[in-house]
PLY file of the C-alpha trace (Angstrom):
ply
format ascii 1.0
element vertex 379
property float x
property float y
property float z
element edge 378
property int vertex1
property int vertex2
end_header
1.19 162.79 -71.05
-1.06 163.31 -73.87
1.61 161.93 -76.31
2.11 158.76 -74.52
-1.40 157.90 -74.07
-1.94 158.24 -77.87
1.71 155.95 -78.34
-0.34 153.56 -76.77
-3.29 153.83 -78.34
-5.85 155.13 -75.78
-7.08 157.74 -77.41
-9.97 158.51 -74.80
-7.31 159.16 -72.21
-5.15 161.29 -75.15
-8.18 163.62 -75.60
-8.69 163.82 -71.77
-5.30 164.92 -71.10
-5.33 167.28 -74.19
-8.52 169.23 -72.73
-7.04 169.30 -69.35
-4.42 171.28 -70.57
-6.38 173.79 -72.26
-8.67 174.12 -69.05
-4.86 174.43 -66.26
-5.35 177.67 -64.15
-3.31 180.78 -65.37
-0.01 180.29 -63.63
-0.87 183.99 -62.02
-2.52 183.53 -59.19
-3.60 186.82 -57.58
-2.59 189.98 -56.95
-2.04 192.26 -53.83
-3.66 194.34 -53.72
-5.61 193.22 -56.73
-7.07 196.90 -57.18
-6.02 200.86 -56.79
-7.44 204.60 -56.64
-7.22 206.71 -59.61
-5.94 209.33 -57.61
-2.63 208.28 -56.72
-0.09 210.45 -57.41
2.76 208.12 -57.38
3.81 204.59 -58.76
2.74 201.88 -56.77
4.23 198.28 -55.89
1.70 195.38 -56.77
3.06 192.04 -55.22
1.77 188.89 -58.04
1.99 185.56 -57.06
2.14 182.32 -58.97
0.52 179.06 -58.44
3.16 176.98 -57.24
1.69 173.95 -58.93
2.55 175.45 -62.51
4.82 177.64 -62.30
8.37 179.27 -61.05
10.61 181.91 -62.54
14.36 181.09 -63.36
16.98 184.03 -63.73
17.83 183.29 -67.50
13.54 183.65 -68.33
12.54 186.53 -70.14
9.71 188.06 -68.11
7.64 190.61 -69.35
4.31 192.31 -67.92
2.15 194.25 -69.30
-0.95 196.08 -68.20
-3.82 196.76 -70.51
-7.43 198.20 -70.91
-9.65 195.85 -73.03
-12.17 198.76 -73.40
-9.48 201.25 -74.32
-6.21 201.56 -76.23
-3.38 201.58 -74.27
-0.79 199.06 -73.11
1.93 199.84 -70.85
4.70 197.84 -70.20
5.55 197.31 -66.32
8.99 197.65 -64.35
9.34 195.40 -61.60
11.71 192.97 -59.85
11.52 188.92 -58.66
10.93 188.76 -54.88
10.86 184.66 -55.03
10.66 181.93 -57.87
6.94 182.58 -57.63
6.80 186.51 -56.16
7.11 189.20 -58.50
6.88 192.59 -57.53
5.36 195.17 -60.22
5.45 199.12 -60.59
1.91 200.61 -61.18
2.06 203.64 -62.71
-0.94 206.31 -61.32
-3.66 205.79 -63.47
-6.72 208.38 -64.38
-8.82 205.99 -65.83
-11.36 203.74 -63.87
-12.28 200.38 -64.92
-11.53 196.83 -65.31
-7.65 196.29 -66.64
-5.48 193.25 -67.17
-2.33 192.70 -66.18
-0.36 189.72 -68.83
2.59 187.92 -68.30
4.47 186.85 -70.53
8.12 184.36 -70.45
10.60 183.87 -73.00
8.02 185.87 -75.25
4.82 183.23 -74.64
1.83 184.78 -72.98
1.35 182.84 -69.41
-1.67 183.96 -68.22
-2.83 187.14 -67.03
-5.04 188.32 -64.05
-7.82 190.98 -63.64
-7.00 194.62 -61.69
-9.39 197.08 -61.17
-8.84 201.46 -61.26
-11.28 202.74 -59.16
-12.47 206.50 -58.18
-14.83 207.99 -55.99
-16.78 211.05 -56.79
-18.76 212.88 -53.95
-21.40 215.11 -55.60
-23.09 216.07 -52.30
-23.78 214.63 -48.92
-26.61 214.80 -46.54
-27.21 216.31 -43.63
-25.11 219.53 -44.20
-25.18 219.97 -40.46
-25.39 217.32 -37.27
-24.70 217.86 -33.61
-21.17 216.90 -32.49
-22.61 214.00 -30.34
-22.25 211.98 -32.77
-24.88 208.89 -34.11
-26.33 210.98 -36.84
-26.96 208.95 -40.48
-24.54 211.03 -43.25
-25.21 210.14 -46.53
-22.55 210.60 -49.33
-24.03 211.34 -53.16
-22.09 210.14 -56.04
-21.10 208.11 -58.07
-18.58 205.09 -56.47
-16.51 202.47 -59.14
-15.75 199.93 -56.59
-16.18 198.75 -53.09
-13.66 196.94 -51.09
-14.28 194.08 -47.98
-14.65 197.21 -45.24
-15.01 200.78 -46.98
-13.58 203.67 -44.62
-15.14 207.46 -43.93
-12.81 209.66 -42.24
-13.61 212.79 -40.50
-11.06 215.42 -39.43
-10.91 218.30 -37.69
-8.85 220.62 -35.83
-8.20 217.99 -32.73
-9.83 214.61 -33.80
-9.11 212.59 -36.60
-12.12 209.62 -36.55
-12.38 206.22 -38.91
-15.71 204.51 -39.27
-17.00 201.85 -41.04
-19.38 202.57 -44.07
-22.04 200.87 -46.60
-21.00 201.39 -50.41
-23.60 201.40 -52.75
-23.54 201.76 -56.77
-24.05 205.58 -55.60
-24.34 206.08 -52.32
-21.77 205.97 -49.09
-23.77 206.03 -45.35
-22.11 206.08 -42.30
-22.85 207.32 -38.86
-21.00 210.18 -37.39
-18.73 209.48 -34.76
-18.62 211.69 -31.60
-16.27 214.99 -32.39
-14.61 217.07 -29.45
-15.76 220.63 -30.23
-13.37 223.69 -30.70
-13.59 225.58 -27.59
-15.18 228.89 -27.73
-16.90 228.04 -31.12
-20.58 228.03 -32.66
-19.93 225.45 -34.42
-16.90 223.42 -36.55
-16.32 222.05 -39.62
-15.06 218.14 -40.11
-13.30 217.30 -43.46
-14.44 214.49 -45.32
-12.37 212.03 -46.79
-12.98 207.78 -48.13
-11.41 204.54 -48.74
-13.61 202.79 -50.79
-10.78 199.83 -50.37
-9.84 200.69 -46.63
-6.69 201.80 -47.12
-5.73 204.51 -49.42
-8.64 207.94 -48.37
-9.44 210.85 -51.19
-10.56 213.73 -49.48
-14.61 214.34 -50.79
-14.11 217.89 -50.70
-16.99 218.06 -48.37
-17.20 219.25 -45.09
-20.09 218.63 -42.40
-20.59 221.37 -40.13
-20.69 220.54 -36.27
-22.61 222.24 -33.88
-21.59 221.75 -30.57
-24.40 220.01 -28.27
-24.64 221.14 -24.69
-23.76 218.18 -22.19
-26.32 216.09 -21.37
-27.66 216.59 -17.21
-28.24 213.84 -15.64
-29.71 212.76 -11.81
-29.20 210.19 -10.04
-31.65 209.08 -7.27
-29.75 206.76 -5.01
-31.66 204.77 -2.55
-28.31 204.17 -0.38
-25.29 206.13 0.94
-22.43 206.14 -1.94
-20.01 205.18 0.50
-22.01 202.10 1.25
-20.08 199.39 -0.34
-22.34 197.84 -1.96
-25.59 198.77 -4.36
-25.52 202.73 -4.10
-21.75 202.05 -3.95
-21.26 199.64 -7.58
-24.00 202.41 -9.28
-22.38 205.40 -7.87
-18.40 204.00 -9.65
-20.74 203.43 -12.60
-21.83 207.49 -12.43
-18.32 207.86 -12.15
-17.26 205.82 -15.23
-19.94 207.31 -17.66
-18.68 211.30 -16.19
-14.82 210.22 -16.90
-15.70 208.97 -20.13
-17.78 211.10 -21.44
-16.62 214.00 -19.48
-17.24 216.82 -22.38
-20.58 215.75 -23.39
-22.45 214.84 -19.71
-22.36 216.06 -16.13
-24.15 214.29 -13.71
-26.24 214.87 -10.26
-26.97 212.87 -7.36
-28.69 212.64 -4.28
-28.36 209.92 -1.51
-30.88 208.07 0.46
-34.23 207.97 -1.24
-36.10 205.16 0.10
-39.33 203.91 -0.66
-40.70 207.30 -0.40
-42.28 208.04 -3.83
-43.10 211.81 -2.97
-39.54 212.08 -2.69
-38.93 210.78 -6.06
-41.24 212.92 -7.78
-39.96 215.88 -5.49
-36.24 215.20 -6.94
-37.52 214.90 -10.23
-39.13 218.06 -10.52
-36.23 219.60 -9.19
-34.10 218.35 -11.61
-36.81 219.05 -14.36
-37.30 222.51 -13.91
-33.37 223.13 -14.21
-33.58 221.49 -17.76
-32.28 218.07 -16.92
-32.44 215.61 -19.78
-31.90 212.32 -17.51
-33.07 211.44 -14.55
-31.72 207.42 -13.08
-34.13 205.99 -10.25
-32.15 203.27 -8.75
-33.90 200.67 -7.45
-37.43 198.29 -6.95
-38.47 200.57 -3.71
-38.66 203.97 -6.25
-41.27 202.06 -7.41
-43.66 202.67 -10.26
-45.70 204.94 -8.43
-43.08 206.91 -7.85
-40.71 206.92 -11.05
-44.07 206.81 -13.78
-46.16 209.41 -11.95
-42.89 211.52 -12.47
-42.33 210.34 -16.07
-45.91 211.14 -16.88
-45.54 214.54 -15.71
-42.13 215.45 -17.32
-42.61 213.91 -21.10
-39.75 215.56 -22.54
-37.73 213.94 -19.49
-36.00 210.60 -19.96
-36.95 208.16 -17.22
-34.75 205.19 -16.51
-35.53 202.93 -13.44
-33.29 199.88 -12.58
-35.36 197.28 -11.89
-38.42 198.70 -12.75
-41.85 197.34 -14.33
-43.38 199.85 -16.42
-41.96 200.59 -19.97
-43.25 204.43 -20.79
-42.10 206.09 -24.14
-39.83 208.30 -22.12
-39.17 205.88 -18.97
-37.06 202.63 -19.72
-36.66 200.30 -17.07
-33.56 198.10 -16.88
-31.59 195.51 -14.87
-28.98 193.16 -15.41
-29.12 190.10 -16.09
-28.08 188.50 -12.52
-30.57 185.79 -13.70
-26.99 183.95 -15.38
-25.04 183.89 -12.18
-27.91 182.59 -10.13
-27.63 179.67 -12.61
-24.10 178.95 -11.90
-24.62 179.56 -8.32
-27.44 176.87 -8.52
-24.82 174.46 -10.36
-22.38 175.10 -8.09
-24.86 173.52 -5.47
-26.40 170.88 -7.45
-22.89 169.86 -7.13
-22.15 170.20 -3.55
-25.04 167.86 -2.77
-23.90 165.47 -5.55
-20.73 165.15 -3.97
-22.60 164.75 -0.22
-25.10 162.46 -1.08
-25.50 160.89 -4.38
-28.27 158.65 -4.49
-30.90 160.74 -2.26
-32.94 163.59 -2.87
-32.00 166.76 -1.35
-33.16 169.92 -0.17
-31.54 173.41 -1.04
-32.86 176.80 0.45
-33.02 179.79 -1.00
-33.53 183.13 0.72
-35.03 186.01 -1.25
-35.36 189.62 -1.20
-37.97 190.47 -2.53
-41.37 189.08 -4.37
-40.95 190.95 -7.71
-40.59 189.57 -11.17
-36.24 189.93 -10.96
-35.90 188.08 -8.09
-38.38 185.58 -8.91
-36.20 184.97 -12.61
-33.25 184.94 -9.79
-35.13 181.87 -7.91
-35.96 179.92 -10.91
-32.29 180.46 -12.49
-30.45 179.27 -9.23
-33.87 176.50 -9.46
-33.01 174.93 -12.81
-28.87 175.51 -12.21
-29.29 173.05 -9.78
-31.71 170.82 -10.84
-29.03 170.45 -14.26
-26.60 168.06 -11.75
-28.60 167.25 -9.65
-32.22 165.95 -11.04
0 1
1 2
2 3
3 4
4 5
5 6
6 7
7 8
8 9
9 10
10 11
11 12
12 13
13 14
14 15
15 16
16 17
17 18
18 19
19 20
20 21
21 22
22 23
23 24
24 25
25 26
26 27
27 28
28 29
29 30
30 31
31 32
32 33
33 34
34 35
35 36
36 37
37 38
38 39
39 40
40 41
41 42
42 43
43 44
44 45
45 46
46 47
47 48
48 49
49 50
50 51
51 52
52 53
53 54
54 55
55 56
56 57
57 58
58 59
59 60
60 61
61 62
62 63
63 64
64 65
65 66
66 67
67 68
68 69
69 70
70 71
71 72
72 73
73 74
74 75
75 76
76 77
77 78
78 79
79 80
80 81
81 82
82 83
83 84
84 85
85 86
86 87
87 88
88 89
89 90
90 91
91 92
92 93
93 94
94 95
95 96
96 97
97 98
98 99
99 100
100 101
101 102
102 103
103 104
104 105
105 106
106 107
107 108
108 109
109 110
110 111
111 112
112 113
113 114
114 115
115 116
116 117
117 118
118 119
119 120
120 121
121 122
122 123
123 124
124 125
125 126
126 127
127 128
128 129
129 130
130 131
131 132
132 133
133 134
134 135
135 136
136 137
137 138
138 139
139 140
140 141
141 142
142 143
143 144
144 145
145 146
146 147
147 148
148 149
149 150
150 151
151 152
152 153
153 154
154 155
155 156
156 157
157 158
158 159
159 160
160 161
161 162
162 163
163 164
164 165
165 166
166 167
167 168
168 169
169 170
170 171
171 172
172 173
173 174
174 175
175 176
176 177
177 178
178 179
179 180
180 181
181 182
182 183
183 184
184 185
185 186
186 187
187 188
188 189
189 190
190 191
191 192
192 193
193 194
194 195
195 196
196 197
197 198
198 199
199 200
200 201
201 202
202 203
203 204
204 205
205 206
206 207
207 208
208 209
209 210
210 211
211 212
212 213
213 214
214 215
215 216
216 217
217 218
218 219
219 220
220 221
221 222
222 223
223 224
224 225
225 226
226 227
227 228
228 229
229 230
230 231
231 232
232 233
233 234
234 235
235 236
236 237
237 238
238 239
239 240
240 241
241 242
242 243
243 244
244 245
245 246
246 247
247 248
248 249
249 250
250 251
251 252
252 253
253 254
254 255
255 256
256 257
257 258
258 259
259 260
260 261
261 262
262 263
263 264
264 265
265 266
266 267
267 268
268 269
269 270
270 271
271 272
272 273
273 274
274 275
275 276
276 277
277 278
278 279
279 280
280 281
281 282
282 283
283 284
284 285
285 286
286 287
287 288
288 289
289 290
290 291
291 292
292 293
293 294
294 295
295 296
296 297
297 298
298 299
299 300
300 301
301 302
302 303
303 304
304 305
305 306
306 307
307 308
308 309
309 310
310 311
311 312
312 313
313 314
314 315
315 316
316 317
317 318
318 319
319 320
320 321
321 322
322 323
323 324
324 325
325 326
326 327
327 328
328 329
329 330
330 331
331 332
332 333
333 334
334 335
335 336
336 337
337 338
338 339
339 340
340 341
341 342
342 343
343 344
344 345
345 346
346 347
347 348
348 349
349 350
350 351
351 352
352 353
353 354
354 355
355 356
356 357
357 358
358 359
359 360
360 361
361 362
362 363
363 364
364 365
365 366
366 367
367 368
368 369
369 370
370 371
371 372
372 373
373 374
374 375
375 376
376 377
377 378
């Protein structure tokens, strides 16, 4: 294109073709993967492909590949085979170095481009805590020294019945990840989980560290229902939940309850200093009438207790109060009706009741929710 410009004289287009040339992409493309471990013990296939705007092998071309360190001597010539007229797939030999290589291609003895591949290794020199509780949640810290870091680095921990993947930060020489919840060896002080990364989060090296597990007695918890369990309803959806959490977690809780606590809060503080004094780490109040009389005057008393009262005021640094948010679906419940009386009566205003349970903040956020659903159709 160049040539025929300059035939006719425009030599501003001839120089403009001339540098595009010498600025065209490499005709490889990438690589997949486009890095590997040092501590491979066998070859490994690399797939390359080329851009299909500038490129595409023919049987009769000569290809040859090479791979190279610029920072070292060394260049080894590569086996490999054509997948496609723009796939080729390469043999890696294991490598011992780390670093930054290149792998060339070259046709019909012309160099064609080549494409950067990376040797990485991982080198654990320590890790802290030594030790952690088999619950699980603690922050482990891997020491070292770490070449590269891939899109979502892996830590691995086995033992004798679990084997556990987690995500995990990479830094220039750090790994941190939290450690997952381990089932403990029966009949044993403690265990020992092996260690083991993929900085790329595929291929793992073991660290040759292990963290030693201590296994945590099961947490006791109490339940304070205000209702029968069999009631179908509130004590009934909280008591499945009890349930769930006891299935789930079966080897690291056991759980408590007692029915039909009303708005009695000498009962509540009764039940919690029963469960206290057997060395229970929860205790669940479970609803507005265990009020904060009640649930706090218990949480004051039993500091080393954790408190947590659905639909409950008071916020305590061992006594958490919690509901869901029911505040959504009275919304939707509110739009539903804003729509009814759309549909009923159009152009005139219109009245919609609301009945309420209580007068406390929840059911209040309730009232305004189902309020403003409404009003959203319905102005």
């Amino acid at each position: 294109q160049a040539a025929t410009a300059l035939m006719r004289s425009d030599l501003g287009l001839a120089l403009a073709m001339v540098c595009l040339a010498a600025a065209a992409p490499f005709d490889v493309w990438r690589a997949e993967p486009n890095s590997l471990p040092t501590y491979l013990k066998n070859d490994t296939t690399v797939f390359f492909h080329m851009r299909a705007d500038t490129f595409s092998f023919s049987d009769s071309s000569d290809v040859v590949w090479f791979l190279f360190f610029k920072q070292f001597d060394g260049l080894w010539r590569l086996s490999g085979q054509k997948i496609s007229n723009r796939t080729y797939a390469l043999i890696i030999p294991p490598m011992e170095r780390a670093g930054s290589a290149m792998i060339q291609l070259n046709v019909d003895k012309q160099k064609r481009g080549e494409i950067a591949f990376s040797f990485y290794d991982i080198t654990v020199t320590g890790i802290h805590p030594t030790a952690a509780g088999s619950v699980g949640h603690v922050l482990l810290t891997l020491m070292g020294s770490f070449t590269f870091a891939g899109n979502a680095p892996l830590v691995q921990f086995v033992t004798k019945s679990d084997v556990v993947t987690v995500l995990a930060t990479v830094g220039p020489d750090t790994i941190t990840t939290k450690v997952p919840v381990l089932s403990p060896e029966p009949g044993s002080s403690h265990f020992n989980a092996t260690i083991s990364v993929a900085l790329d989060g595929k291929i793992f090296k073991c660290t040759g560290h292990n963290l030693v597990l201590i296994p945590t007695p099961p947490l006791k918890v109490g339940f304070i229902f205000v209702g029968k369990i069999q009631d179908l309803g509130w004590t009934y959806a909280q008591n499945n939940a009890r349930h769930l959490v006891g299935s789930k977690l079966r080897e690291y809780i056991t759980t408590e309850y007692v029915e039909s606590i009303h708005s009695d809060n000498e009962a509540v503080v009764k039940q919690a200093t029963v469960w206290a004094e057997r060395g229970f780490d929860i205790i669940v109040t479970s609803w507005t009438g265990h009020n904060d009389h009640g649930t706090v005057t218990a949480a004051r008393m039993f500091p080393k207790v954790k408190f947590i009262h659905c639909a409950g005021l008071i916020p305590l640094e061992n006594l958490c109060p919690v509901y869901a948010r029911l505040f959504q679906t009275r919304y939707l419940s509110g739009v539903v009706a804003g729509h009814t009386l759309w549909e009923l009566a159009p152009e005139k205003k219109a009245t919609i009741g609301y009945i309420a349970a209580f007068r406390n903040p929840e059911v209040i956020r309730g009232l305004n929710a189902f309020a403003l659903g409404g009003l959203s159709v319905h102005p």
